[in-house]
N, CA, C and O of each residue as an XYZ file, in Angstrom:
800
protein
N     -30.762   -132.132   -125.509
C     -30.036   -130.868   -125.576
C     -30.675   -129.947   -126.614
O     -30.914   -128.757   -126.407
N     -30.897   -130.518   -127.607
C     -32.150   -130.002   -128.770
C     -33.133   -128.967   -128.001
O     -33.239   -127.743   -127.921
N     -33.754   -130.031   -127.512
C     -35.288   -129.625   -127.267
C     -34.270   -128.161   -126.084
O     -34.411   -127.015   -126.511
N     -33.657   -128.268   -125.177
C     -33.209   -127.630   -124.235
C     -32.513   -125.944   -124.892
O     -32.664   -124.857   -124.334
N     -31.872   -126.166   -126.004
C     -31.541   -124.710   -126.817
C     -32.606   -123.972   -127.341
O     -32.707   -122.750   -127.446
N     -33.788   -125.305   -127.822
C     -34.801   -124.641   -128.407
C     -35.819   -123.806   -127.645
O     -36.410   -122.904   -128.239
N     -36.039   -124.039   -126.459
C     -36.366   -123.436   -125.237
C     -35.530   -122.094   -125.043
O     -36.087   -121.215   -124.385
N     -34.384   -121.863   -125.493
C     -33.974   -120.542   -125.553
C     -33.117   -120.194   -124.099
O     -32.753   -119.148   -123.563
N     -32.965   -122.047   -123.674
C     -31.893   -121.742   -122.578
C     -30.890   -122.343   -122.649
O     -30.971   -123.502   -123.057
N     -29.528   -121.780   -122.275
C     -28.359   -121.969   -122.325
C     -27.671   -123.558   -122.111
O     -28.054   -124.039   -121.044
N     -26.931   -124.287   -122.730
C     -26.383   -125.491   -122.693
C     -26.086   -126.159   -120.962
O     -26.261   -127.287   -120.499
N     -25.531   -124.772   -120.295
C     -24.455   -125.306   -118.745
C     -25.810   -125.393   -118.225
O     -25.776   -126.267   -117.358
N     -27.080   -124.882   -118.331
C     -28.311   -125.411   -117.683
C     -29.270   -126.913   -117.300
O     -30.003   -127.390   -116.434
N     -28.633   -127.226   -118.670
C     -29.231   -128.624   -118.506
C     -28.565   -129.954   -118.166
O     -27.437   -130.304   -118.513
N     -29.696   -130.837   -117.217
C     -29.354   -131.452   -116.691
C     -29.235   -132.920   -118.128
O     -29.940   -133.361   -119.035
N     -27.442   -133.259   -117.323
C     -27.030   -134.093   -118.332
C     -25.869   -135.383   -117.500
O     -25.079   -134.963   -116.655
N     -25.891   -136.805   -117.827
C     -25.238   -137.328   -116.899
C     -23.607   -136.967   -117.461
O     -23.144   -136.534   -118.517
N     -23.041   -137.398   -116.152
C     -21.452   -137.994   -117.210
C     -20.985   -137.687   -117.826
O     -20.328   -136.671   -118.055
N     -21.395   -139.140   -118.580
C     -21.599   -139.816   -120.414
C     -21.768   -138.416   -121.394
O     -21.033   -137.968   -122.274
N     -23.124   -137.915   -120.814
C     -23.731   -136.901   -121.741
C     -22.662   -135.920   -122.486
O     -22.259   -135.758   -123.638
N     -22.327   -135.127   -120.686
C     -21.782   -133.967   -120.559
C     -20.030   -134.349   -121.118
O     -19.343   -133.396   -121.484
N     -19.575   -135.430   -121.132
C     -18.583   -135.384   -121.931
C     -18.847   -135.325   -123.337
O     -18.179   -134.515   -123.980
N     -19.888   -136.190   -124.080
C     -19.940   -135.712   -125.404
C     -20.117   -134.390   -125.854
O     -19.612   -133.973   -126.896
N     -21.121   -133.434   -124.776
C     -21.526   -131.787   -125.347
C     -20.208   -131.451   -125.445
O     -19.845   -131.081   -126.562
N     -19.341   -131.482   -124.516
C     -17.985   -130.555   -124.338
C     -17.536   -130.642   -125.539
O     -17.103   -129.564   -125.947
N     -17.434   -131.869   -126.588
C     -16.787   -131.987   -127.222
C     -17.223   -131.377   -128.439
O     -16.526   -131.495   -129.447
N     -18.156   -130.823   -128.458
C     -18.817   -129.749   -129.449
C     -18.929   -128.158   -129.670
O     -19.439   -127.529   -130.597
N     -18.328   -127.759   -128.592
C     -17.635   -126.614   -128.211
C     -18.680   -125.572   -127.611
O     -18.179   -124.476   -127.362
N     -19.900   -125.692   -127.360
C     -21.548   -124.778   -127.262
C     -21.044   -123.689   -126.779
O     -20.082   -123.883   -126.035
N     -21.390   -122.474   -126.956
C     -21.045   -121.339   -126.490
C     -21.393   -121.136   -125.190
O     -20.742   -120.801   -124.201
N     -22.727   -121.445   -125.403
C     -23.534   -121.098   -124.046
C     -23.109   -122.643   -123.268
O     -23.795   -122.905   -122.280
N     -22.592   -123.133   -123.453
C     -22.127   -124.056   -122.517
C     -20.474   -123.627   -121.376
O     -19.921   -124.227   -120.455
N     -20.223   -122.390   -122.053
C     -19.076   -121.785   -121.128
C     -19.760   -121.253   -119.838
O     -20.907   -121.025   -119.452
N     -18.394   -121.160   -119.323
C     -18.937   -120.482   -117.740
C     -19.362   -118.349   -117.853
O     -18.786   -117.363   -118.314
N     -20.283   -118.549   -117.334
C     -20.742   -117.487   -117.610
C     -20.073   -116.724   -115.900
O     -19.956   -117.270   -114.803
N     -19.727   -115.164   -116.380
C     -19.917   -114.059   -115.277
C     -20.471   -112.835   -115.169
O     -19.867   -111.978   -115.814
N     -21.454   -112.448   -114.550
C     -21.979   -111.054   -114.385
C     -21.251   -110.205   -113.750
O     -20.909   -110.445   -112.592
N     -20.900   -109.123   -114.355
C     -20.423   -108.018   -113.515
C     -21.712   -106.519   -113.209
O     -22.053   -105.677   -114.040
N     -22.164   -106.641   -111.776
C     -23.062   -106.072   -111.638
C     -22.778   -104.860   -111.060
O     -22.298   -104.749   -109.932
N     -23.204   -103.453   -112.178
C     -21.900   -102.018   -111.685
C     -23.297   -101.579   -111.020
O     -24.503   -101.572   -111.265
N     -22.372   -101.218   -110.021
C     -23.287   -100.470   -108.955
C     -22.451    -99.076   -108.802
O     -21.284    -99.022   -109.191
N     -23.181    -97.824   -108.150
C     -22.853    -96.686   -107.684
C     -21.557    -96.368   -107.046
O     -20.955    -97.425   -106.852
N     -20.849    -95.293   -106.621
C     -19.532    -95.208   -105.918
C     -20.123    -95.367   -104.411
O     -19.645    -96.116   -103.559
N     -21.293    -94.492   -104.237
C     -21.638    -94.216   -103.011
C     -22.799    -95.824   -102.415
O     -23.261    -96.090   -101.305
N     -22.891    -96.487   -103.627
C     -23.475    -98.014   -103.047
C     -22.324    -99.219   -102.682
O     -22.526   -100.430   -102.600
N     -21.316    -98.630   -102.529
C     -20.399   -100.013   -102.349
C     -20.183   -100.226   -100.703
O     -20.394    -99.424    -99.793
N     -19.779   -101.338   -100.663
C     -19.818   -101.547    -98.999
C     -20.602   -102.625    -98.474
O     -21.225   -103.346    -99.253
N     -20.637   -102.809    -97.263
C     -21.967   -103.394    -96.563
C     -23.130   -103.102    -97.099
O     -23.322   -101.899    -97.282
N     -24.492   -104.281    -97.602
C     -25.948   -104.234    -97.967
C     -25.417   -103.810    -99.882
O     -26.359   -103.464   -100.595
N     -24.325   -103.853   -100.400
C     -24.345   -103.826   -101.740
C     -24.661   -104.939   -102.433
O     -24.597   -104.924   -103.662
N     -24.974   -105.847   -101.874
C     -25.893   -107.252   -102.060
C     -26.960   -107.574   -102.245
O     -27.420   -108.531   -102.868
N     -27.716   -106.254   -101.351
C     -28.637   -105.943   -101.381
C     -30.323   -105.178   -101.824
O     -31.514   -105.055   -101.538
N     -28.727   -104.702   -103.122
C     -29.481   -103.412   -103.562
C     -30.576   -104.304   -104.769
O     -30.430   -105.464   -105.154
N     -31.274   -103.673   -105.025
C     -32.576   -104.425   -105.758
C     -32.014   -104.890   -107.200
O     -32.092   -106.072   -107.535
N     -31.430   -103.876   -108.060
C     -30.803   -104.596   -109.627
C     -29.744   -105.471   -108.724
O     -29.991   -106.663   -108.909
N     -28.730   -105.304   -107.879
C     -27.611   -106.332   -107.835
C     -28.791   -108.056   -107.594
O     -28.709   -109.090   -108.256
N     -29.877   -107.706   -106.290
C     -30.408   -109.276   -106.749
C     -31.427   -109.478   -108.097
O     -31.868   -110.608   -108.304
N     -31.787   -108.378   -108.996
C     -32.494   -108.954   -110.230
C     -31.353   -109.998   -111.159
O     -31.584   -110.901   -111.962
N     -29.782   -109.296   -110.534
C     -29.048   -110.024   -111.746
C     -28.549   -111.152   -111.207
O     -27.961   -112.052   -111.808
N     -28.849   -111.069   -109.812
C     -28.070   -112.395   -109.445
C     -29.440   -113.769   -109.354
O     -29.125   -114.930   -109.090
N     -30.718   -113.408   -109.586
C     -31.632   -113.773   -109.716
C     -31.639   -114.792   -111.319
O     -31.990   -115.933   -111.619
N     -31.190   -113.908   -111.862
C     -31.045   -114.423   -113.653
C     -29.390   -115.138   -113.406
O     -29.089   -116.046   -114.181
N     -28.686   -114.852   -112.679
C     -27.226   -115.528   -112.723
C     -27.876   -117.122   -112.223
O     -27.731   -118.146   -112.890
N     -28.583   -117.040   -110.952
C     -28.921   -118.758   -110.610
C     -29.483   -119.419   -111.255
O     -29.255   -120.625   -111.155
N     -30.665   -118.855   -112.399
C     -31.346   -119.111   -113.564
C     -30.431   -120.233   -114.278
O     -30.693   -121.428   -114.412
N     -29.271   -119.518   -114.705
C     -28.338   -119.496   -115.879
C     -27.255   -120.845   -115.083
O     -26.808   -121.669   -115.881
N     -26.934   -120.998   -113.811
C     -25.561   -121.450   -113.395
C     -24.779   -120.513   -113.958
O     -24.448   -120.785   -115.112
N     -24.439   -119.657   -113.591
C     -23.832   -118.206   -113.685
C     -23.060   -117.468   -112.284
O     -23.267   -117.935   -111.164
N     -22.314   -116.479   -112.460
C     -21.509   -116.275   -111.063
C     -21.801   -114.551   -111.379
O     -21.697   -114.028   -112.488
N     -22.085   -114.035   -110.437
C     -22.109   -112.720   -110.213
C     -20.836   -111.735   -108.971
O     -20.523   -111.960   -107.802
N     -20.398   -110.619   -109.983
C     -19.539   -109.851   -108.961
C     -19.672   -108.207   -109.188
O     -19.525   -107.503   -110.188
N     -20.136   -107.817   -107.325
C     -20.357   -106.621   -107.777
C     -19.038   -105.407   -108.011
O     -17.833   -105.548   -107.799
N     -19.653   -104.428   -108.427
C     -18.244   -103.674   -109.221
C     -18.998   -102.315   -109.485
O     -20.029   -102.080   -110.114
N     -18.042   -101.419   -108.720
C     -18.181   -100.331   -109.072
C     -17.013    -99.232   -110.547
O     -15.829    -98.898   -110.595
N     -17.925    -99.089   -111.250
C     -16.410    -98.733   -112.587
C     -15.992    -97.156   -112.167
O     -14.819    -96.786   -112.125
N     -16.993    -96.398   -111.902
C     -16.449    -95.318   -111.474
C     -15.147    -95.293   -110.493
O     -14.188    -94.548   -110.696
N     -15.227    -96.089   -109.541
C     -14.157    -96.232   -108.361
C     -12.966    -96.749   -108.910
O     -11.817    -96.316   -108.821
N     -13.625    -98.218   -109.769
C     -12.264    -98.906   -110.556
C     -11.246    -97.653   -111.251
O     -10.016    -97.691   -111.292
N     -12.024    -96.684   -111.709
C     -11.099    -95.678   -112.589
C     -10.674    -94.721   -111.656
O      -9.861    -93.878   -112.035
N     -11.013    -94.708   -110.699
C      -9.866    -93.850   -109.710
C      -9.238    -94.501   -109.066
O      -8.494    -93.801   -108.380
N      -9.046    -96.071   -108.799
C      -8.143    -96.418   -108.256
C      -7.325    -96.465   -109.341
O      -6.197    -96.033   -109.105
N      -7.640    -97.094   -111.179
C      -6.181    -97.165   -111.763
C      -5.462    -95.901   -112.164
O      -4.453    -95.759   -112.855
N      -6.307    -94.930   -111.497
C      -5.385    -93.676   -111.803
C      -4.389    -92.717   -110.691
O      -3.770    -91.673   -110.896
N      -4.550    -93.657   -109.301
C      -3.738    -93.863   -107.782
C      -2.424    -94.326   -108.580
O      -2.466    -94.940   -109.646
N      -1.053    -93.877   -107.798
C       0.347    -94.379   -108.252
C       0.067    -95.516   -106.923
O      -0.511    -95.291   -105.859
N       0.424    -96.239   -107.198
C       0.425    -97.757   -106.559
C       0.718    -97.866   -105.002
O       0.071    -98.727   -104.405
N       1.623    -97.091   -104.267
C       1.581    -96.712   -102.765
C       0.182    -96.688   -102.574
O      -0.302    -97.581   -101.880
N      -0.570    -95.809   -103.075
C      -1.720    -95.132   -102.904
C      -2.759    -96.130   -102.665
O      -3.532    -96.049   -101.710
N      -2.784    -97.179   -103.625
C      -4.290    -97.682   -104.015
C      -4.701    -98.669   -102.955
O      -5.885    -98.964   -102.793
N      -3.537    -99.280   -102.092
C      -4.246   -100.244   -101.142
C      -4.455    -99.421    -99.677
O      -4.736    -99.956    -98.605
N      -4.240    -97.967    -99.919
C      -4.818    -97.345    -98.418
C      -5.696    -96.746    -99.168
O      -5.690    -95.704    -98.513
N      -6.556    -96.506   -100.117
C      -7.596    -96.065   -100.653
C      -9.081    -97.108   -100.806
O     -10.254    -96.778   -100.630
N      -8.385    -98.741   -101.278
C      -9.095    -99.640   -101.369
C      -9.795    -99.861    -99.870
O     -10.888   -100.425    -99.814
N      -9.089    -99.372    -98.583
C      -9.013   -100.155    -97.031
C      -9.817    -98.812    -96.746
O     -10.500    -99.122    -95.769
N     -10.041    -97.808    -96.985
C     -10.873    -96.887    -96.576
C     -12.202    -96.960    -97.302
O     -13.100    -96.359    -96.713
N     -12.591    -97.625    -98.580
C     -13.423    -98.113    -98.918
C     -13.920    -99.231    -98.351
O     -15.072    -99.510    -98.683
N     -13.306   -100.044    -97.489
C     -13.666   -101.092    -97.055
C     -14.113   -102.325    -98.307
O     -15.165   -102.959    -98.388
N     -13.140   -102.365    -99.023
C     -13.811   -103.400   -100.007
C     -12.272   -104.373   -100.067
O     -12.551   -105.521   -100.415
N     -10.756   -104.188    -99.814
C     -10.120   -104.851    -99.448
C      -9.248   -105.117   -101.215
O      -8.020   -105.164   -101.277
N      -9.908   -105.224   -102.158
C      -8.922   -106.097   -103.317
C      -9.903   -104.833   -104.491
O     -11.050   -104.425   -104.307
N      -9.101   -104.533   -105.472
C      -9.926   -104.122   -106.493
C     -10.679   -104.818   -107.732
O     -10.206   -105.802   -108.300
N     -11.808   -104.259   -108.072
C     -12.449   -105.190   -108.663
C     -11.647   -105.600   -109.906
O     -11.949   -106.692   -110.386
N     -11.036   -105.158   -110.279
C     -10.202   -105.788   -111.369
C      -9.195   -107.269   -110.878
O      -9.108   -108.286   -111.566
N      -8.397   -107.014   -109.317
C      -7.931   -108.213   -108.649
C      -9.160   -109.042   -108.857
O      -8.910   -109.860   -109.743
N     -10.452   -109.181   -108.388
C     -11.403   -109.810   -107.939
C     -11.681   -110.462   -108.995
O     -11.560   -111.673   -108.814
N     -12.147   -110.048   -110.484
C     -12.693   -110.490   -111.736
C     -11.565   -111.057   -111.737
O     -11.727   -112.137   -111.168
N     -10.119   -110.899   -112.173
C      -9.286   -112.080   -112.261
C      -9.281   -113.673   -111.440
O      -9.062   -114.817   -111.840
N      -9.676   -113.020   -109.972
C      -9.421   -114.469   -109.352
C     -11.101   -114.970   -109.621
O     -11.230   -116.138   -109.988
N     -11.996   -114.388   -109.505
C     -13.413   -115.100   -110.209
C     -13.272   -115.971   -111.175
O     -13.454   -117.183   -111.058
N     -12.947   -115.400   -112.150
C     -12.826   -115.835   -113.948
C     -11.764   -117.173   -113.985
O     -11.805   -118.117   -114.774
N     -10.636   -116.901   -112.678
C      -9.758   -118.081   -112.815
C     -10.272   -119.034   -112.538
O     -10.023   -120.068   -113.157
N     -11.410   -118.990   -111.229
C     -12.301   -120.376   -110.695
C     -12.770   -120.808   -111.586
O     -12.398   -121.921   -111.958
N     -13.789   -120.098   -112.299
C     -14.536   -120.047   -113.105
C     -14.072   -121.348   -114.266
O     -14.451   -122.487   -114.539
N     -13.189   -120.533   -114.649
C     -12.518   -121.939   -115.847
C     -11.779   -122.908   -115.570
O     -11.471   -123.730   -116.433
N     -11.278   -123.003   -114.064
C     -10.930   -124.287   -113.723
C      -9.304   -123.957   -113.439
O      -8.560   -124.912   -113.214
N      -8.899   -122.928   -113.449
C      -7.304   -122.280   -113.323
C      -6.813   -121.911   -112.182
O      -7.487   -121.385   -111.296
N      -5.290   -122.220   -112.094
C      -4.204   -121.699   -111.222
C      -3.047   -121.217   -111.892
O      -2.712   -121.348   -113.069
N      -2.574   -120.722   -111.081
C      -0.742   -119.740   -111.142
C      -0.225   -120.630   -110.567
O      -0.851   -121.036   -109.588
N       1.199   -121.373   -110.915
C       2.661   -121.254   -110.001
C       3.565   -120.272   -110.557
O       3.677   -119.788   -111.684
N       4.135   -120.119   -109.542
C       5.208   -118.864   -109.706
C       6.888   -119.872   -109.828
O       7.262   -120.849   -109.179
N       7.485   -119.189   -110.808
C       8.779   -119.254   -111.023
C       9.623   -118.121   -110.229
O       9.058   -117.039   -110.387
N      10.725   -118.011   -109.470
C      11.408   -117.279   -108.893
C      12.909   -117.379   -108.739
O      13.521   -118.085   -107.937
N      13.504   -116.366   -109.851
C      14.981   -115.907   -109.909
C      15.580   -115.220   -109.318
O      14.915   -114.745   -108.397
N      17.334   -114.614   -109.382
C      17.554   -113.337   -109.129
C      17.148   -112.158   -110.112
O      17.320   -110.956   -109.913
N      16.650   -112.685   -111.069
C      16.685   -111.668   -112.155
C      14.484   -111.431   -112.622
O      14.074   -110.365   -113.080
N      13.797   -112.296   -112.427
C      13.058   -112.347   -112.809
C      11.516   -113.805   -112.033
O      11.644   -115.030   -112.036
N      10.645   -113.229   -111.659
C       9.797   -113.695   -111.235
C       8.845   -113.624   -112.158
O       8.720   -112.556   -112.759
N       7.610   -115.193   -112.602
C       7.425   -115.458   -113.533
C       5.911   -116.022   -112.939
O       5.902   -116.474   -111.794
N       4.743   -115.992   -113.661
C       3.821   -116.541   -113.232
C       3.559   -117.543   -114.398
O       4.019   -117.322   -115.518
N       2.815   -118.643   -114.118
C       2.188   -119.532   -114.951
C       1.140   -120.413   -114.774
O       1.041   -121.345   -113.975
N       0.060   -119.853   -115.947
C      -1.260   -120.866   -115.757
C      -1.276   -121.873   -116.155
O      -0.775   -122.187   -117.234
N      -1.878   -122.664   -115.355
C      -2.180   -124.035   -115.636
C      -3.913   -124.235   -115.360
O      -4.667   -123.401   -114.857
N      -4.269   -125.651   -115.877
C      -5.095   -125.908   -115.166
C      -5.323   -126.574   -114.001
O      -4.362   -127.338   -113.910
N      -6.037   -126.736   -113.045
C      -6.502   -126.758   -111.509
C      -6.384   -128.447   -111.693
O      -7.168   -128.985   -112.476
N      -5.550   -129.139   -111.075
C      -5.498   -130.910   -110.808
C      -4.222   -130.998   -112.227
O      -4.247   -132.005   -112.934
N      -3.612   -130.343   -112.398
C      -1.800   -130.532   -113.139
C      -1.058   -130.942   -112.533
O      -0.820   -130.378   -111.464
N      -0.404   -131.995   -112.868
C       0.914   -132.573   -112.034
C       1.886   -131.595   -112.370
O       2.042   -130.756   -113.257
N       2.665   -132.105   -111.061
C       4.021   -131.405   -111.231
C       5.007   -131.586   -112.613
O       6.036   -130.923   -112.744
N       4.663   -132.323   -113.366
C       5.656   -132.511   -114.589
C       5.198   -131.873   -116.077
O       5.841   -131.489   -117.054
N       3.799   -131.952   -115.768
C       3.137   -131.535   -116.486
C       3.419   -129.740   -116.562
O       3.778   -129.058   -117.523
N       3.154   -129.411   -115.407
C       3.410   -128.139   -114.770
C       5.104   -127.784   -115.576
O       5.509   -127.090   -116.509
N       5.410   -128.270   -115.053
C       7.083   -128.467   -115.842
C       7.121   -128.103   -117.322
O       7.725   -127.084   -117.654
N       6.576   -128.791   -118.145
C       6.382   -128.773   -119.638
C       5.886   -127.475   -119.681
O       6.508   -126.782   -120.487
N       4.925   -126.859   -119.059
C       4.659   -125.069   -119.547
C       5.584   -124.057   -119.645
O       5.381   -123.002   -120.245
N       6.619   -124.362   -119.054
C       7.657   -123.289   -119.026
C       8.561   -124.312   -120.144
O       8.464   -123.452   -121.019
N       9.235   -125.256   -120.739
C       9.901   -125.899   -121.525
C       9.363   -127.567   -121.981
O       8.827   -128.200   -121.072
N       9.474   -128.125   -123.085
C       8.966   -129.536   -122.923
C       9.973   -130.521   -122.501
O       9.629   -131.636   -122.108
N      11.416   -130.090   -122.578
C      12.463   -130.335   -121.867
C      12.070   -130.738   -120.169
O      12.190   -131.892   -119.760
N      11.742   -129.956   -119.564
C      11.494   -129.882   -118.270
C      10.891   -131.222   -117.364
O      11.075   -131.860   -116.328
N       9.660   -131.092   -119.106
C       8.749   -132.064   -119.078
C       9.516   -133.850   -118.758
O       9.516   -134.712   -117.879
N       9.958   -133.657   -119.823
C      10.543   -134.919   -120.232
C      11.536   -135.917   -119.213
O      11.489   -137.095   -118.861
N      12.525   -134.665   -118.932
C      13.860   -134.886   -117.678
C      13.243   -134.692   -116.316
O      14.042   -134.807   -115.386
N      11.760   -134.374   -115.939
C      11.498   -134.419   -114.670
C      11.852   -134.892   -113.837
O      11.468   -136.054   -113.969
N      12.737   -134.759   -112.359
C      13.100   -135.066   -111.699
C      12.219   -135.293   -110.443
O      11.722   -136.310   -109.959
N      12.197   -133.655   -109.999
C      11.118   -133.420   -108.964
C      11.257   -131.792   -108.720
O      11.827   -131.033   -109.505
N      10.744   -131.474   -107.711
C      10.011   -130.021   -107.537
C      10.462   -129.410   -106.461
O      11.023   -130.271   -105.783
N      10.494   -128.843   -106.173
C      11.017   -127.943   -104.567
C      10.101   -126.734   -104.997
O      10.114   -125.840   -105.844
N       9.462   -127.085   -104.178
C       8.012   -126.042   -103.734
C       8.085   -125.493   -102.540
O       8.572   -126.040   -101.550
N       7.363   -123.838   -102.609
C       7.279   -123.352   -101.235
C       6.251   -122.681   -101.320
O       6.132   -122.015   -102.348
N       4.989   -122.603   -100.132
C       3.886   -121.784   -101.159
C       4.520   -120.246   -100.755
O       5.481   -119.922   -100.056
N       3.368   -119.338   -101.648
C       3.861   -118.088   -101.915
C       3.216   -117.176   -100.402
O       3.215   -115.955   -100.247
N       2.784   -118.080    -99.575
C       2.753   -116.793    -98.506
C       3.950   -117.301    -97.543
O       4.296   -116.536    -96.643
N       4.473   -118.299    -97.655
C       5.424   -118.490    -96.674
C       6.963   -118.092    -97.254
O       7.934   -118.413    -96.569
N       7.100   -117.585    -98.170
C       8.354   -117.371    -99.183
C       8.113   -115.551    -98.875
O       9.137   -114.957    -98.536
N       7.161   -114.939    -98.959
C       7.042   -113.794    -98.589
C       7.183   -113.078    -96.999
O       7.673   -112.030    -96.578
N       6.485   -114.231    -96.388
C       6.733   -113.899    -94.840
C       8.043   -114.348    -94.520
O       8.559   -113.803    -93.545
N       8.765   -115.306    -95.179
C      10.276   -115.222    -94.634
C      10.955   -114.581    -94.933
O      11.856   -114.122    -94.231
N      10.612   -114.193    -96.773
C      11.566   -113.147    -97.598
C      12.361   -113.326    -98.565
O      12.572   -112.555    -99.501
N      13.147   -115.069    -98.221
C      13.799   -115.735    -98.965
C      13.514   -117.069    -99.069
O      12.796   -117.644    -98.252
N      14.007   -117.591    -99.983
C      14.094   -118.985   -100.675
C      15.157   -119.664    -99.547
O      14.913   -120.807    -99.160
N      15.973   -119.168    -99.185
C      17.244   -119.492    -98.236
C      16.248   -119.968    -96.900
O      15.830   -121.059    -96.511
N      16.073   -118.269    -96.323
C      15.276   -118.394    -95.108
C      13.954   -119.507    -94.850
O      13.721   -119.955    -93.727
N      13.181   -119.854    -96.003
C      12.477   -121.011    -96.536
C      12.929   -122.522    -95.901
O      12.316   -123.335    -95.210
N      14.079   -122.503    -96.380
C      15.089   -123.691    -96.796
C      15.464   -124.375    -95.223
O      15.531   -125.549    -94.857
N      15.706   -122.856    -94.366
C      16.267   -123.117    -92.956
C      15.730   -123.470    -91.915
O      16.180   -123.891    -90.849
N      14.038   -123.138    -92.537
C      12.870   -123.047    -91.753
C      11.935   -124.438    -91.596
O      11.145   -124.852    -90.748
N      12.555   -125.022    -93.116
C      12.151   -126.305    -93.469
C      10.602   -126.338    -94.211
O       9.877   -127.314    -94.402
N      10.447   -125.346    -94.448
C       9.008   -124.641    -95.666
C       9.439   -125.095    -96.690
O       8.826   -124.567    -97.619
N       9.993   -125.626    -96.959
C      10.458   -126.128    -98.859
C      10.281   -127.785    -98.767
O      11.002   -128.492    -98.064
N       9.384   -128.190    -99.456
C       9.168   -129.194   -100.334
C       9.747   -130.299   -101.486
O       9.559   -130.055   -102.678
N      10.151   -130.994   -101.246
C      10.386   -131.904   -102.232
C       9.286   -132.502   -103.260
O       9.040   -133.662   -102.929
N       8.810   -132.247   -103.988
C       7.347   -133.418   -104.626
C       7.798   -133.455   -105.927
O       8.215   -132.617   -106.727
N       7.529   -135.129   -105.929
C       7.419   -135.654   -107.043
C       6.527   -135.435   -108.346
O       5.922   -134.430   -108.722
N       6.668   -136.976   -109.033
C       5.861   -137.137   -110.699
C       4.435   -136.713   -110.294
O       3.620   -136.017   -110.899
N       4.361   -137.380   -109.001
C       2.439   -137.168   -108.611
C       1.971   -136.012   -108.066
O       0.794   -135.731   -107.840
N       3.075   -135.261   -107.835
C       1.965   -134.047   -106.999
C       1.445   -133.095   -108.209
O       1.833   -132.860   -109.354
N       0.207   -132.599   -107.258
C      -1.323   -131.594   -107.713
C      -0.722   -130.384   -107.419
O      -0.697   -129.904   -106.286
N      -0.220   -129.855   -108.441
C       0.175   -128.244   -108.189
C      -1.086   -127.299   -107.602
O      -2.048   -126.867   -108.238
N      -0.826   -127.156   -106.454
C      -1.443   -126.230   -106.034
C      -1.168   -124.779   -106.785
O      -0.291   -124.549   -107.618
N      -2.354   -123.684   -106.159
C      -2.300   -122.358   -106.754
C      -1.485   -121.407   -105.485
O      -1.647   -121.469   -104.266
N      -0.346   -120.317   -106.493
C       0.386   -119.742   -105.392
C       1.720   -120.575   -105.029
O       2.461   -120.228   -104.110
N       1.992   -121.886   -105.966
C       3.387   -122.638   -105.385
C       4.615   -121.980   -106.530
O       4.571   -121.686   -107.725
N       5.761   -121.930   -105.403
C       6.445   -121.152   -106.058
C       7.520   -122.206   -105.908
O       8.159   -122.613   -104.938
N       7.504   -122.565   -107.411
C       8.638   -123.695   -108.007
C       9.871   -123.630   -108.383
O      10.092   -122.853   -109.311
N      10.786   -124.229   -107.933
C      12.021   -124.843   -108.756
C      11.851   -125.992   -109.479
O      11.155   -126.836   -108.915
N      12.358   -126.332   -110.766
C      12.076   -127.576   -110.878
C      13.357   -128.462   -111.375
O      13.971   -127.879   -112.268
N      13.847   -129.589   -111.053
C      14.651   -129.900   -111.243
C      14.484   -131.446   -112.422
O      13.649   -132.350   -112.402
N      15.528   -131.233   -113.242
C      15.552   -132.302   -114.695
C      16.552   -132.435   -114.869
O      17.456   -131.798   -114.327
N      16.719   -133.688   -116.035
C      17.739   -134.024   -116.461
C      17.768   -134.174   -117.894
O      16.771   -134.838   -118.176
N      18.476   -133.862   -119.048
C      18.445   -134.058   -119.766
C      19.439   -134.638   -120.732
O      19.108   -134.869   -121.895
């Protein structure tokens, strides 16, 4: 790893078994984080062949170098969509043909990136997101919102979040038979929208 910094290249580059790569982690290397490029391109270059354009592959050229992730992004556009009142911005994004704004996009990048998911909490009063990391049990999952939760784990009533939206309700969910029971062992998926039930 020595000889490999001294070379003047980054830690996540080198090849290391296992064994190895659990001891580096435990040393915190900077350049051993996950790296992302954000490659700003023009208003009038976005679209189809923006992949294409010659700096977007010089940087994605140095991103494969690196084990690195590249996303292209226009900032000029970003600042007129956050200045759209919110009706506005997803029939503005769909006439651009680019579908999510790059600010959505860098979030869900950056979440892969480090190994992260959302479950959603859902009240009458208040809907709640929470990160975890990606392979969290359900109890575990539990303990982020209280350590109580943790402790009295019961089990989970899960529904994911596109089928809770296309029905509308937690009820309509319920009737439909989209709701979940999972236990101590389940892998919280990303997008599950939890109840959780304990005892204390």
């Amino acid at each position: 790893m020595l000889a490999h910094l001294n070379e003047g290249r980054p830690a996540r580059t080198c090849e290391l078994t296992d064994d190895e790569r659990e001891q580096v982690e435990g040393w915190f290397l900077l350049t051993m984080k996950p790296v992302l490029y954000a490659a700003n391109i023009g208003e009038d270059e976005l679209g189809e062949g923006q992949d294409d354009l010659p700096n977007v592959k010089k940087v994605r050229e140095i991103a494969e170098k690196e084990n690195a992730r590249v996303m292209v992004i226009s900032a000029k556009v970003e600042e007129e969509i956050a200045q759209l009142p919110l009706d506005e911005k997803q029939m503005f994004l769909e006439e651009l043909g680019i579908g999510a704004s790059g600010l959505d996009r860098l979030v869900q990048v950056s979440y892969e990136l480090l190994g992260l998911i959302s479950f959603l909490t859902a009240g009458p009063k208040e809907v709640r997101a929470w990160t975890i990391e990606k392979g969290t049990k359900a109890p575990q999952a539990a303990g982020k919102i209280h350590t109580d939760f943790e402790k009295g784990f019961i089990r989970a009533e899960i529904v994911p979040y596109e089928d809770l939206v296309r029905e509308g309700s937690m009820k309509a969910c319920k009737e439909k038979g989209l709701v979940r029971s999972e236990g101590k062992d389940y892998v919280m998926q990303d997008g599950d929208v939890t109840l959780f039930l304990f005892n204390v």
